[in-house]
C-alpha positions in Angstrom: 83.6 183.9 147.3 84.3 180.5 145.6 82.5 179.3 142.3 80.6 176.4 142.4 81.8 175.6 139.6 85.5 174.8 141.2 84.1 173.0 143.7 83.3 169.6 141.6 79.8 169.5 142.7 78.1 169.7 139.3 79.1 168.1 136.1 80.0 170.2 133.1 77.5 171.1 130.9 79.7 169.4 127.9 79.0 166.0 129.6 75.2 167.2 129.9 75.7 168.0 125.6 77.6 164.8 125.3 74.8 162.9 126.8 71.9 164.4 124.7 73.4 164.0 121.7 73.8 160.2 122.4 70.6 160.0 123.1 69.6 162.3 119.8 72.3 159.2 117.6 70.6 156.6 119.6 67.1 157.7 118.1 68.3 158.3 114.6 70.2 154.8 114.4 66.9 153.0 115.6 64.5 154.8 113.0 67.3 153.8 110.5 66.8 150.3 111.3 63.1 150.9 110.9 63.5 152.5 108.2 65.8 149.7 106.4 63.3 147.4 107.2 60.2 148.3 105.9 61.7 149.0 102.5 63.4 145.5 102.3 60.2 144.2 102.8 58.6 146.1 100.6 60.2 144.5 97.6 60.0 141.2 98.6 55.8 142.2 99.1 56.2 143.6 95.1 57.8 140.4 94.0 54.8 138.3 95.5 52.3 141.0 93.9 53.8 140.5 90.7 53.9 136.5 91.5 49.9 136.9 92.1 49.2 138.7 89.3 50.7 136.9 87.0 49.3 133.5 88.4 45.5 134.7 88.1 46.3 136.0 84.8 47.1 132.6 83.1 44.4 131.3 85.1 41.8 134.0 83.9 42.7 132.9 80.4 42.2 129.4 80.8 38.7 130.2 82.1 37.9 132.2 79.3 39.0 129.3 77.3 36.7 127.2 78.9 33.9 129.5 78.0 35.3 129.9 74.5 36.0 133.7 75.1 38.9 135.7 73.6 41.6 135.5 75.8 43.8 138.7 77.0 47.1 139.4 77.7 48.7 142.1 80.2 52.3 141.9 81.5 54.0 144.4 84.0 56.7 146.4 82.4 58.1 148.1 85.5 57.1 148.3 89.2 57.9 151.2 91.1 58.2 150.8 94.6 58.4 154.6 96.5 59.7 155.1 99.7 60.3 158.7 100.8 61.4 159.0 104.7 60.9 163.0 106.2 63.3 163.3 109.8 63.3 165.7 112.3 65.9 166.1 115.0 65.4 168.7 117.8 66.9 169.8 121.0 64.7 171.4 123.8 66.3 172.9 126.7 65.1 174.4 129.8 67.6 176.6 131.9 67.3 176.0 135.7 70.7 177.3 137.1 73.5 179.5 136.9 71.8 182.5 138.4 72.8 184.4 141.4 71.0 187.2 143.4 71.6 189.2 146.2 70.5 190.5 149.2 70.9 193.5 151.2 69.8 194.1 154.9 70.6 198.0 156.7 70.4 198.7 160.6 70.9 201.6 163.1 70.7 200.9 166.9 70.7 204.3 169.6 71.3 204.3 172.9 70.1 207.4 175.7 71.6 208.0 178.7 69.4 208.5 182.0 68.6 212.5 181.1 67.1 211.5 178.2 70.2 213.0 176.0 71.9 211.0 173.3 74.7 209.0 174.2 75.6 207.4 170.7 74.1 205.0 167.8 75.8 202.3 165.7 74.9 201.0 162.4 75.2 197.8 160.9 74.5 196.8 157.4 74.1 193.2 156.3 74.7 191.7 152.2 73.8 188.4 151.7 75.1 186.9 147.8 72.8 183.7 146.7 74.1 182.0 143.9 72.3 179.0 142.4 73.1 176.9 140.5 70.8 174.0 138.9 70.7 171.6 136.2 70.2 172.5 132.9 67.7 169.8 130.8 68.5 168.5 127.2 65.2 167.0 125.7 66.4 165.5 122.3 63.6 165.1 119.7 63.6 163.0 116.7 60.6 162.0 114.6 61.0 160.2 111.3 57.6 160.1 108.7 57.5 157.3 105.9 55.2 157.2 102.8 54.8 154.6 100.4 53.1 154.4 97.0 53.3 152.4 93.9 53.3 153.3 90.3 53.5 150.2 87.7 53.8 150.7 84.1 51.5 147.5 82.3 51.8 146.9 79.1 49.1 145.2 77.1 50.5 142.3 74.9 48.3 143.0 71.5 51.5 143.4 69.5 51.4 141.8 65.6 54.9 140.7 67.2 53.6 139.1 70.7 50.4 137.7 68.4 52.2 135.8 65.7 54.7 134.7 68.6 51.6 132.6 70.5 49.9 131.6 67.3 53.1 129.5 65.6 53.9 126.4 67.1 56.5 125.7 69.8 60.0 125.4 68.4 61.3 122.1 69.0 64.2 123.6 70.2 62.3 124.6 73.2 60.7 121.5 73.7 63.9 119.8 73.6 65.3 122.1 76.2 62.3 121.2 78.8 63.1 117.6 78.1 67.0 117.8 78.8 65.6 120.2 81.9 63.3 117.0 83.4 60.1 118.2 82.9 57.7 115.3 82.3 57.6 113.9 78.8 53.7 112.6 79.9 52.6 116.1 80.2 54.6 118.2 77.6 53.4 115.2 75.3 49.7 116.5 76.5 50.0 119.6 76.5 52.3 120.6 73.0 50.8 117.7 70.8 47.6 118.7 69.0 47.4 115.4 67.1 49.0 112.5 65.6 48.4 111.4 61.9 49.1 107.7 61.3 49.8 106.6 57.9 52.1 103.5 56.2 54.3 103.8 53.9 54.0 100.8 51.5 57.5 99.8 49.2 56.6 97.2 46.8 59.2 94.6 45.4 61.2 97.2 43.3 58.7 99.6 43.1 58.2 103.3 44.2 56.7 103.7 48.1 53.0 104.9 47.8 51.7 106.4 51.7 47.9 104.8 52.9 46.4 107.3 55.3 45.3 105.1 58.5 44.3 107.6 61.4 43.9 110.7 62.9 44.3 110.7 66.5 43.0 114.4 67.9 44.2 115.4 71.4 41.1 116.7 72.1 39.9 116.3 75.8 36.0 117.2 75.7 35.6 114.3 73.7 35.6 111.0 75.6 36.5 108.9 72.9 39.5 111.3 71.6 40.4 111.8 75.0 40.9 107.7 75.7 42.4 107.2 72.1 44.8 110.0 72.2 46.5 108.7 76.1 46.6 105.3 74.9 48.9 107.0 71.8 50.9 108.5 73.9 51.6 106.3 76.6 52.4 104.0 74.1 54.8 106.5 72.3 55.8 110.0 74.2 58.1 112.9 73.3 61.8 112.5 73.4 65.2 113.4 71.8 68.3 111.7 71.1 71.8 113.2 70.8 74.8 113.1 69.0 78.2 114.6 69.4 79.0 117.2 66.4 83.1 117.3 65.9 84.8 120.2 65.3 84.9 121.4 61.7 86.5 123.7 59.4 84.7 125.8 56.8 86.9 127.2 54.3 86.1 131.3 53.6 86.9 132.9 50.1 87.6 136.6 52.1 86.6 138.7 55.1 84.2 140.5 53.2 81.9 137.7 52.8 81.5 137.4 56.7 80.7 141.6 57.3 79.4 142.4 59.7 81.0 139.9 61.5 79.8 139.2 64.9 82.6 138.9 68.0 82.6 135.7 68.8 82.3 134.4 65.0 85.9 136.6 64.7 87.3 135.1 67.9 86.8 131.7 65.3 88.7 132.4 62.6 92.1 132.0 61.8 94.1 132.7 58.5 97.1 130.1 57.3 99.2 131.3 54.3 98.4 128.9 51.1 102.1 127.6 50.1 101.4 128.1 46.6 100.4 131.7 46.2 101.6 132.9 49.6 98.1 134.8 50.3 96.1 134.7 53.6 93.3 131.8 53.6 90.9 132.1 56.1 88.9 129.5 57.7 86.1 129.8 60.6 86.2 126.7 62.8 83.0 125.5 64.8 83.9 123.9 68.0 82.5 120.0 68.9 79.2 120.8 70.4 76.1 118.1 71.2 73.0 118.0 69.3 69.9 117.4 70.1 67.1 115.7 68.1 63.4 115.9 69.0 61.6 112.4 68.5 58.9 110.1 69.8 60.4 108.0 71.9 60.5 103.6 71.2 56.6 101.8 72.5 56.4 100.3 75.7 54.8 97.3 74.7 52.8 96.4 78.0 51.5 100.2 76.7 50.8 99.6 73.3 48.0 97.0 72.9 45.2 99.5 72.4 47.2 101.6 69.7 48.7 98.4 67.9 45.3 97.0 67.7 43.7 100.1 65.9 47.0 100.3 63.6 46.4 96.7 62.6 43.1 97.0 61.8 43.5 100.3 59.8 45.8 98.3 57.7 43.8 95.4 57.4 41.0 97.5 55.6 43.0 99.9 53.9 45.6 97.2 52.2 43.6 95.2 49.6 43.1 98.5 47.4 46.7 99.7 48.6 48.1 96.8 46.6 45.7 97.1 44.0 45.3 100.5 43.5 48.7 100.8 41.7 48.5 104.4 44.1 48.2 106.6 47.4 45.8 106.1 48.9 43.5 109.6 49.9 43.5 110.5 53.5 40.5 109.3 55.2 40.3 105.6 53.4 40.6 103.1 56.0 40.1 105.6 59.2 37.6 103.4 61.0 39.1 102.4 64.1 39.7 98.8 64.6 40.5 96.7 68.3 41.3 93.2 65.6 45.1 92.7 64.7 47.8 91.5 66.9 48.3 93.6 69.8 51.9 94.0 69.7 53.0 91.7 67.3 54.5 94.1 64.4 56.0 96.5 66.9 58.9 94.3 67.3 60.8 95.4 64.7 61.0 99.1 65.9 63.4 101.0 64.6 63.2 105.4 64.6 64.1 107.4 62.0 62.9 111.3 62.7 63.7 114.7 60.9 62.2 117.9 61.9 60.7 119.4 59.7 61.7 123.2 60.8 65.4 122.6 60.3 64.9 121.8 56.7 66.8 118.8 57.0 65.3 116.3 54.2 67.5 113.7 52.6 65.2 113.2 49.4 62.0 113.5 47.9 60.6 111.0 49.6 61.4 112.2 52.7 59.9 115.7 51.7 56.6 114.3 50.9 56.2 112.7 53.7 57.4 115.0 56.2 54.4 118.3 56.0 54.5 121.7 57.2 56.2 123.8 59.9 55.5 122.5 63.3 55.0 119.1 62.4 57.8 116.4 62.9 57.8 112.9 61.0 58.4 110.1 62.7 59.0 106.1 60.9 59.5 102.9 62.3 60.8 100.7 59.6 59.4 97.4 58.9 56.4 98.0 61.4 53.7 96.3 59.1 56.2 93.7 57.5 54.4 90.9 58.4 51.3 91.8 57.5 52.4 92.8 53.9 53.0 89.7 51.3 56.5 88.6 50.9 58.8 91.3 49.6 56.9 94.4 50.6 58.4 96.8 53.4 55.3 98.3 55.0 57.2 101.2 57.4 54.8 103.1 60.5 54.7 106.9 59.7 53.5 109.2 62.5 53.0 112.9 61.3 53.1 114.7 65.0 51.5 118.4 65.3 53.0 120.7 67.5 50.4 123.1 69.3 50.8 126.9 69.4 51.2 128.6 73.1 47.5 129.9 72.7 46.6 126.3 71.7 48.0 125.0 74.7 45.6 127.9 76.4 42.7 126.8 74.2 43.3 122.8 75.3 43.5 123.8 79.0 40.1 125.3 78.6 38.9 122.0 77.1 40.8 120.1 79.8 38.6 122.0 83.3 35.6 122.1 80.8 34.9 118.1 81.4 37.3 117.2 84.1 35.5 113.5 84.7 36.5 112.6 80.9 40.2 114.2 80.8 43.2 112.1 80.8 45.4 111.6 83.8 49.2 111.0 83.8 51.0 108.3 85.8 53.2 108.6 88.8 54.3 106.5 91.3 51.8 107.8 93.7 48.7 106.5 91.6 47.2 103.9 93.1 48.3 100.5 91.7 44.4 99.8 90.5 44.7 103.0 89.1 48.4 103.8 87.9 47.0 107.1 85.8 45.5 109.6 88.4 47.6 112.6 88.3 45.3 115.5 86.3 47.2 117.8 84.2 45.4 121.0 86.2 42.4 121.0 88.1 40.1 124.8 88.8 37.7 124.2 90.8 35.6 126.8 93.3 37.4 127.9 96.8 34.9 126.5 98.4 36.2 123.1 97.4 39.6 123.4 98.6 41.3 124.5 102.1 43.3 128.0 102.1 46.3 125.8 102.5 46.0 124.5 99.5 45.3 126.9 97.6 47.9 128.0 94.8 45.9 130.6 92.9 42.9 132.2 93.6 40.7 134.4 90.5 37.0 135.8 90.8 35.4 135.3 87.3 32.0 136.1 86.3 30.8 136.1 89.7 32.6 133.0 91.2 35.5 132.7 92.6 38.0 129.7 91.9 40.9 128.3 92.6 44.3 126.1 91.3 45.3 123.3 94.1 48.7 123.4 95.5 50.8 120.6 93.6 52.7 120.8 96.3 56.3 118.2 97.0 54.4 115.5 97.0 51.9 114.5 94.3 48.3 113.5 95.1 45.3 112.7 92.8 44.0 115.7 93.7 46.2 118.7 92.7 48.2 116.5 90.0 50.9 118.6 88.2 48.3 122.0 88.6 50.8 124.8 90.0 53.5 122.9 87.9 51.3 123.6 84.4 50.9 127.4 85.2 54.1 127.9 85.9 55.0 126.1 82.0 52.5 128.1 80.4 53.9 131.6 81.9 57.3 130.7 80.6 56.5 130.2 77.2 54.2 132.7 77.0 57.3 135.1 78.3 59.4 133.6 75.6 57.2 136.1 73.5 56.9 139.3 75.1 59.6 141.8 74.1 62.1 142.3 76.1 60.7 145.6 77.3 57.1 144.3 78.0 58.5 141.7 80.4 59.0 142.3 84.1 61.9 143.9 85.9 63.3 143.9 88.9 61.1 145.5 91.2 62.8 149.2 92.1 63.0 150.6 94.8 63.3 154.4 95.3 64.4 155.6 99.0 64.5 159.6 99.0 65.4 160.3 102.5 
């Protein structure tokens, strides 16, 4: 009998395997893909959580502010995104063929003759072999179950460390930085001043200089008045910086032992040259030509500075008659009244700038150190401003003591700034309307209801309303201003305080298959 098997009309069964376990590395590659997926997604979803957060924290704050409440700080530490994937691959098979059977059929047949006797019989037997043969069916079954969970680790920022970090003013250092990095002089002017001191400093004909307090200028936003006295200040004068090239320079070093512990790159900077006399090693540490940078107010626009020049000659008209008399310095607080008489203008034009800040410690004399104050202010002097209005051989120089606000004072002015939005300064742009070149607000909140989900940048729910910060967006309008841009300054100083363990990390994800 011949196999079916040898006669070619039924595959193998290794195709029939091959083919199942195709299909079996088919449906494992396509879960992988899933798979891959959902967990790249998944940390772009943690970065925007994160993003949120963050946003309707700073926003929270200024709120608070706004209400004069205590303000509270949280930062993520760590996000940890879990992923755990459980797979299943199975075979089922069901058995159909290769089975035989067989069959087997038995006869006899007689035959008589005509008296009845028996003639003879025959037999005949019959065996009939079945052998069938069927397909045999491979089900492949895969299943692959995913579960997801978050754990964060937040830290709450209530440090002596993180406290004393917001509290001091802003390094002008960093202000410098977001200068050279092309953020708006208008609005870090706003934002890190927290007021300008006015004074002149009066030189008579061989005589010692004596300082006449002239005004206070408070950035203070609730107030009207401030609020209108303090932009005219500073579109008249804004923050700056100037720089200077440093060249290279050698500083001489008695032995090695002065500089331990000596940092790397400090020792990559020193090189020792045998002194011809004594033949000993001299060492010297050079420091490479390098720029820097000096924070300043930057020279008056004089279309700008009528309203400002007109107070400053007023205060000096009052205040000078017992200046020259007094023999003295005058207290702070004589002549502060404000006055709009004087010649708009008029003495500015012999500008010159001549600024030290104060936390370098650079002061060239005791003059200088008087005049200069404490830690976060900077000094500024234009020489000769009140020259004509002196009597012939007194130099009457501008001094302009400039106070540097704190992070949380930048926090507490926001809160002032959404507390009377209709009497808050705007800055200028390009976008203002020519009738009205200062329309840009420094940040507007305002509730959801006002605004479009579209432009929305930050949404927050606090005590029982719920607001929202407009989109600046690319193009400026009157009605977002520089919003989004003014969160986004305040979160990176506030960062510049957090320890480098309270401050966010990359979001990590864990895959246990």
């Amino acid at each position: 009998m011949r196999s079916p098997r040898k006669s070619g009309r039924y595959p193998p069964h290794s195709a029939r395997l091959r083919v199942s376990a195709s299909l079996i590395s088919a449906a494992i590659l396509l879960n992988a893909c899933a798979f891959r997926s959902q967990t790249t997604g998944m940390a772009v979803e943690y970065n925007d959580f994160v993003a949120q957060t963050t946003n309707r924290q700073t926003v929270l704050n200024v709120l608070r502010a706004r209400e004069r409440e205590p303000m509270h700080f949280t930062s993520f530490s760590e996000v940890f995104g879990q992923v755990r994937g459980v797979g299943s691959a199975s075979i089922g098979s069901a058995f159909n063929g290769d089975s035989g059977s067989t069959t087997e059929t038995s006869s006899a047949t007689t035959t008589t003759g005509a008296t009845g006797a028996l003639t003879g019989n025959s037999a005949t037997a019959t065996r009939t072999v079945v052998d069938s043969i069927g397909a045999t069916n491979f089900t492949p079954n895969v299943g692959v179950q995913v579960t997801t969970g978050t754990d964060f680790r937040v830290v709450a920022n209530a440090s002596d460390e993180f406290y004393r970090g917001i509290l001091n003013p802003l390094a002008p250092s960093v202000i410098v930085h977001y200068l050279r990095q092309g953020f708006p002089a208008d609005l870090l002017s706003h934002l890190i001043i927290g007021r300008l001191e006015f004074s002149a400093r009066i030189t008579p004909p061989g005589g010692e200089p004596r300082t006449v307090h002239l005004r206070t200028v408070v950035n203070s936003p609730d107030d009207a008045a401030r609020a209108a006295e303090f932009a005219h200040a500073i579109r008249c004068r804004q923050l700056g910086y100037s720089m200077r090239h440093s060249p290279e320079r050698v500083l001489p070093i008695d032995d090695l032992t002065s500089l331990a512990p000596i940092a790397p790159e400090l020792l990559r900077r020193v090189r020792a040259t045998p002194d011809p006399v004594s033949g000993r090693l001299r060492y010297e540490v050079v420091t490479p030509a390098q720029p820097e940078f000096t924070l300043l107010l930057t020279q008056p626009d004089a279309a700008e500075c009528g309203p400002t020049a007109a107070m400053l000659e007023g205060a000096i008209s009052r205040a000078l008659p017992a200046t020259l008399t007094s023999g003295g310095s005058t207290p702070p607080g004589t002549g502060t009244a404000a006055g709009n008489g004087g010649r708009p203008g008029g003495a500015a034009q012999s500008y010159q700038s001549a600024v030290r800040v104060t936390s370098t410690g650079e002061v060239r004399d005791e003059a200088s150190r008087q005049s200069l104050g404490q830690l976060g202010e900077i000094a500024f002097s234009s020489v000769g401003y009140f020259n004509a209005t002196l009597p012939p051989g007194y130099q009457g120089d501008l001094v302009v003591d400039v106070t540097i606000r704190s992070v949380q004072g930048i926090l507490y002015y926001l809160g002032e700034y959404i507390r009377n939005p209709q009497t808050s300064p705007r800055l200028a742009d390009e976008e203002c309307h020519e009738a009205e070149p200062y329309c840009l607000p420094i940040l507007r909140v305002v509730e959801v209801r006002e605004l479009l989900a579209s432009e929305r940048f930050v949404e927050v729910q606090y005590r029982g309303r719920r607001y929202a910060v407009p989109l600046s967006g690319a193009r400026l309008s009157a009605r977002a201003g520089r919003s989004s841009q003014t969160i986004d300054l305040v979160q990176q100083l506030l960062n510049l305080n957090r320890s480098a363990r309270d401050l966010p990390s990359t979001p990590l994800l864990r895959v246990a298959n």
